[in-house]
Phi, psi and omega in degrees: 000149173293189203270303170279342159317299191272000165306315204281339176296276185329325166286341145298310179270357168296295212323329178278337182314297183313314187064043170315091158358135168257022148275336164294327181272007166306348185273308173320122183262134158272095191288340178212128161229150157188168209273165171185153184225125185297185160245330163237206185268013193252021129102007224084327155325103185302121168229210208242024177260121147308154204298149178317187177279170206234077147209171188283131171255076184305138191188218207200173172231141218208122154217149208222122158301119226183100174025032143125330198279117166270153185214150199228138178246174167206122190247164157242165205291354192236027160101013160264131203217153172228159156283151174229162174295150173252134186302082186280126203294129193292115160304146195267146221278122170279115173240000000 
């Protein structure tokens, strides 16, 4: 699948996470793509499996916009995509 075939799958399935309307889900915006090759099949994505099989998976990266909330997709090239969490940055220690 293309690069924009699966921008438009991600943007579908937030809009469904989401429940979105579909004049609401006109609002996701696409903030970033760019092409990448996994190392495994768990696309880049931390889960709660141990890791995929350990081969390059070509696909994209996707982050996607929503009223101020950001969301990270990870696609592989034929329609397979996970959300993935985005990593909130570790507060610095107050002493």
């Amino acid at each position: 699948m293309s690069r924009t075939e699966m921008a438009a799958l991600v943007k579908a399935d937030l809009a469904k996470r989401l429940k979105l309307s579909a004049d609401d889900s006109k609002d996701i915006e696409l903030v970033n793509e760019i092409d990448r090759r996994w190392t495994d099949t768990n696309l880049g994505c931390p889960g709660r499996r141990p890791l995929g099989e350990s081969l390059p998976v070509p696909g994209f990266a996707f982050t996607l916009a929503y009223r101020g909330r950001q969301f990270v997709y990870h696609t592989d090239r034929r329609g397979r995509l996970r959300q993935c969490d985005v990593r909130k940055p570790i507060a610095p220690i107050v002493r």
